[in-house]
C-alpha positions as CSV (number, residue, x, y, z in Angstrom):
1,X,117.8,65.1,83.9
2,X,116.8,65.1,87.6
3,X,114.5,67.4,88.2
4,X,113.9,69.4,91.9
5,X,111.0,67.8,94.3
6,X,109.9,71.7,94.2
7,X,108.5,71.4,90.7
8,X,106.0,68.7,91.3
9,X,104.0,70.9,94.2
10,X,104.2,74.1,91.5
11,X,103.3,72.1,88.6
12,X,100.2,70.2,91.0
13,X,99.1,73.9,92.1
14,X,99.2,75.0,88.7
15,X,96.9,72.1,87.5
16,X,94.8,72.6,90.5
17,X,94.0,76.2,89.5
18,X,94.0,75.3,85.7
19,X,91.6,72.5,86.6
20,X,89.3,75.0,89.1
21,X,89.0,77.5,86.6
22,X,88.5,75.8,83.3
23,X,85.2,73.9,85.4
24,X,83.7,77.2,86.9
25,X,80.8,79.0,85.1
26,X,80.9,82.1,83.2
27,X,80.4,84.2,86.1
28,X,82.8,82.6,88.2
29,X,85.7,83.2,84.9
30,X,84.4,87.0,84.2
31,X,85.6,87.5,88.1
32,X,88.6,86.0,87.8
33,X,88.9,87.8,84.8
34,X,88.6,91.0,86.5
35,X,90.3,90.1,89.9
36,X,93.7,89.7,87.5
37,X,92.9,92.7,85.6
38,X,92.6,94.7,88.8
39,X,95.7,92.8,90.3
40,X,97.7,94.0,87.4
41,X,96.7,97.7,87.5
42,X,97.4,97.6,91.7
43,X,101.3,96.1,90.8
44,X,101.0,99.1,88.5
45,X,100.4,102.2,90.8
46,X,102.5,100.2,93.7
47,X,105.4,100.2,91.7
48,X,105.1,103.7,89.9
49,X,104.1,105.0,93.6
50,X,107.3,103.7,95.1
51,X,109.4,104.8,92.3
52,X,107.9,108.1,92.9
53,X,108.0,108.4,96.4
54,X,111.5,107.2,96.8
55,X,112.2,110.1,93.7
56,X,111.0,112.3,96.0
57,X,113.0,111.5,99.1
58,X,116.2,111.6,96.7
59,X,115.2,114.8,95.6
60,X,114.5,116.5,98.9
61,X,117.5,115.3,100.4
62,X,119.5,116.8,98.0
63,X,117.6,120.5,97.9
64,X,117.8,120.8,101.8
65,X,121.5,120.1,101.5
66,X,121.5,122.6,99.1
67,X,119.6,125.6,101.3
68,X,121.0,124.7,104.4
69,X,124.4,125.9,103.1
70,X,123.5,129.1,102.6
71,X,123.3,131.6,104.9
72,X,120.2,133.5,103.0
73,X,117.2,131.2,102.9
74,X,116.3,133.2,99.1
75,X,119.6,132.7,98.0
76,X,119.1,129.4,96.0
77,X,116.2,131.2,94.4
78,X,118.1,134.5,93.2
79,X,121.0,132.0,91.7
80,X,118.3,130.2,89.6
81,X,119.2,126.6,90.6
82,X,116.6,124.5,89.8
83,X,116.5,121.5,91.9
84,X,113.0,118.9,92.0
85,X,110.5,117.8,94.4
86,X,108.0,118.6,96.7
87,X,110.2,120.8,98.8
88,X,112.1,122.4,95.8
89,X,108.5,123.3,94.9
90,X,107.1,124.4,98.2
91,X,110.5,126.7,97.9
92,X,110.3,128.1,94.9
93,X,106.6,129.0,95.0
94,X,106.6,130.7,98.5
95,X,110.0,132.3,97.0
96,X,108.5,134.0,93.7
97,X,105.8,135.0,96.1
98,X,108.6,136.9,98.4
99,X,110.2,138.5,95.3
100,X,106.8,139.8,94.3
101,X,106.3,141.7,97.6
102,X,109.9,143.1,97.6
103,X,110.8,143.8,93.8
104,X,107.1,143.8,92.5
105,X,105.4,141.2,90.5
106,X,106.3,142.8,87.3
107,X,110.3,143.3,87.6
108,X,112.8,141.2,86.2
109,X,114.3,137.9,88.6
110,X,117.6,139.8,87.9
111,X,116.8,143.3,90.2
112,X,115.5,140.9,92.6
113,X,119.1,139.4,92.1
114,X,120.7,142.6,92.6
115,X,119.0,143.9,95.6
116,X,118.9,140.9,97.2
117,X,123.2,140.8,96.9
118,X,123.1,144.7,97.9
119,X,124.0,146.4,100.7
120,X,120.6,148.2,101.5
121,X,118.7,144.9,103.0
122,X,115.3,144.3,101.8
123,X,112.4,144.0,104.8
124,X,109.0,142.5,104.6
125,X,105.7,143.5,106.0
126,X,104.1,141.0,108.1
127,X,101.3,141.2,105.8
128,X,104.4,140.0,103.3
129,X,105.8,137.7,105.1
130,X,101.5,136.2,106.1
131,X,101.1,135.8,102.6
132,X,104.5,134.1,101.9
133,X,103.5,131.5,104.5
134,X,99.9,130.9,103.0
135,X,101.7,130.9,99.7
136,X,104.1,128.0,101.1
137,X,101.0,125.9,102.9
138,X,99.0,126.1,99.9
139,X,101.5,124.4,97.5
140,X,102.8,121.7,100.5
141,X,99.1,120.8,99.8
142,X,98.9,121.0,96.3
143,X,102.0,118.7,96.5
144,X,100.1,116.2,98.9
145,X,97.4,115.6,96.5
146,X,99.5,114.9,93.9
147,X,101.2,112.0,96.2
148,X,98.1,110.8,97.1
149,X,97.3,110.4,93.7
150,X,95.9,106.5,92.9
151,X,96.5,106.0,96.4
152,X,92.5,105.4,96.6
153,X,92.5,102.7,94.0
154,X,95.0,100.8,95.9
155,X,92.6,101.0,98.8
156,X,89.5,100.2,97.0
157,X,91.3,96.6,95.6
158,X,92.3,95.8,99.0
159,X,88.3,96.1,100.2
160,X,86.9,94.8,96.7
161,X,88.8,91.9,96.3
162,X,87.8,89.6,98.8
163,X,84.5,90.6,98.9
164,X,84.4,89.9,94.6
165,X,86.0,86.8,95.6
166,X,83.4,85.7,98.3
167,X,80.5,86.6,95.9
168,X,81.9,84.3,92.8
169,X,82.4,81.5,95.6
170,X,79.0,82.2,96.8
171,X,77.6,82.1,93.7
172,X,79.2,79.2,92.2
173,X,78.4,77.1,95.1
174,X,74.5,78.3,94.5
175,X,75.3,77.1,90.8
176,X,76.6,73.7,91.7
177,X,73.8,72.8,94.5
178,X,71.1,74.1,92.0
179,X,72.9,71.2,89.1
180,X,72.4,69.0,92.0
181,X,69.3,69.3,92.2
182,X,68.3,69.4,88.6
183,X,69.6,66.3,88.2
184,X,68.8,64.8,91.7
185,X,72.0,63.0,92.3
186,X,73.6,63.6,95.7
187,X,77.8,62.2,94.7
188,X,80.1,64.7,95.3
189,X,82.0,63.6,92.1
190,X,78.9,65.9,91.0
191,X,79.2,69.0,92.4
192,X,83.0,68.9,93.4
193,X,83.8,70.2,90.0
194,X,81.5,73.9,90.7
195,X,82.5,73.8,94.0
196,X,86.2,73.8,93.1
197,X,85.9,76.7,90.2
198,X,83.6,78.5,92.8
199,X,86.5,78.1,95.4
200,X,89.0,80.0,92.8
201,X,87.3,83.0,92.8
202,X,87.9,83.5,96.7
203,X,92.0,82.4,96.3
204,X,92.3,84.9,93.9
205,X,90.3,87.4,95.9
206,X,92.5,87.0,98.5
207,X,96.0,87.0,96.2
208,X,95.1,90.2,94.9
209,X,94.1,91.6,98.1
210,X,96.9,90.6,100.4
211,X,99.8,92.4,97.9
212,X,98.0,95.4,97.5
213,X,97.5,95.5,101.3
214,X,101.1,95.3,101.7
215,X,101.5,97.6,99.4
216,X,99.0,100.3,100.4
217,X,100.8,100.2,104.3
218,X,103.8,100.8,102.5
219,X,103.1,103.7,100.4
220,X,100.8,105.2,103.0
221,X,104.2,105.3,105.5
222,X,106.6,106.8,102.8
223,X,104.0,109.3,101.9
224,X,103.3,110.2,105.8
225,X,106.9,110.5,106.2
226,X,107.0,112.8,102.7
227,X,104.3,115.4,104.3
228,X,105.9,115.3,107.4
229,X,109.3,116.5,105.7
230,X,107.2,119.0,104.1
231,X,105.7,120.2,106.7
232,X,109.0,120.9,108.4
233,X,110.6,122.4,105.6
234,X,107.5,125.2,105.5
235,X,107.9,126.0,109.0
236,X,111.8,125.9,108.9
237,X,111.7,128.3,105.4
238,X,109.2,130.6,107.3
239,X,111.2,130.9,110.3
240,X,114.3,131.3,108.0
241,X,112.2,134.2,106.4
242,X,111.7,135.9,109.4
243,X,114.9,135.9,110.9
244,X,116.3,137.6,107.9
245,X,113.9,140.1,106.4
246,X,111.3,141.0,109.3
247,X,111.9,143.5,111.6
248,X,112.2,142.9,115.6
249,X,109.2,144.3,116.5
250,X,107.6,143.0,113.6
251,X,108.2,139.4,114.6
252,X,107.2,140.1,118.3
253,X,103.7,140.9,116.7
């Protein structure tokens, strides 16, 4: 069996950090200890974040091809088709708010149905059509909070991290120069041992931190891009509003 000149450099780092960690302190393994515990929970919200966000895209792309092929912006809403996502939400929120001001809060989703498809058209106040737009901002931010959701732990790891790190190295080094003194030799075979575990704590600092960093710039683009679809969709919907069911004179004012 031959086996691949790659194996022996994995196999020496793994022995390397093996080695490093078995001779820190107590201190220097509770860190590392936590550095991997915080490492695993930051994989965690990058990968459920991504899944979520790239959900949401999906999602969105399919309602908007949905609304945009019908000529009534409310129309999706009367029919009932339920569709997910922030803009699906934003949509039907801002829409129930609509049918309250035309049909009254109380009334069936079917006579909103019916006079929406009849020939008489239904007009909204601008106070109406003010407090379907407030209605649509409020739950395009709703919907921004819940992306940003874990968002700030993924931040906090890529500050802590390192700076955990650099306080096990500093500490361990403290450590192994206060051995060193205890037992007044000055050989490095003495102190390279503490050095080494007190070095591991900074490497792993640094290998959780660099991932999440990644990660975070990632996550933080695809959820800029989400609230700038959002945003556009609540301004497009408004318009869409007015242009069906205010008057002329009420959208001069």
């Amino acid at each position: 069996m031959i086996l691949s000149p790659m194996c022996f450099p994995l196999a020496s780092v793994a022995t390397t950090v093996v080695y490093a960690f078995t001779t820190s302190d107590g201190f220097g393994k509770t860190i590392v200890l936590l550095l991997l515990l915080g490492s695993v929970l930051a994989w965690s919200v990058m990968l459920t974040k991504m899944r979520e966000f790239n959900q949401a895209m999906s999602d969105g792309r399919r309602f908007l091809s949905a609304y945009r092929r019908e000529a009534n912006p409310l129309m999706l809403f009367s029919q009932k088709r339920i569709y997910n996502g922030p803009l699906a939400r934003i949509y039907q929120q801002a829409c129930q708010a609509v049918a309250g001001e035309l049909v009254g809060p109380n009334d069936a989703p079917e006579l909103f149905a019916a006079r929406l498809a009849g020939n008489r058209p239904l007009r909204l106040t601008s106070v109406d059509y003010t407090n379907a737009c407030k209605v649509a901002e409020r739950t395009m931010v709703d919907q921004s909070v819940q992306l940003e959701a874990n968002m700030s732990f993924l931040a906090t790891t890529v500050t802590a991290a390192p700076f955990l790190g650099l306080l096990g190295t500093v500490w361990g080094v403290m450590d192994a120069f206060r051995a060193m003194a205890q037992t007044g030799s000055v050989l490095l075979s003495e102190v390279a041992p503490g050095i080494s575990g007190a070095l591991l704590t900074t490497v792993v600092g640094l290998l959780v931190a660099l991932p999440s960093l990644v990660g975070y710039n990632l996550l933080n683009g695809r959820m800029q891009q989400l609230g700038l679809e959002m945003e556009n969709f609540s301004d497009e919907f408004t318009h869409d509003l007015a242009r069906h069911f205010l008057d002329a004179q009420q959208q001069e004012k």
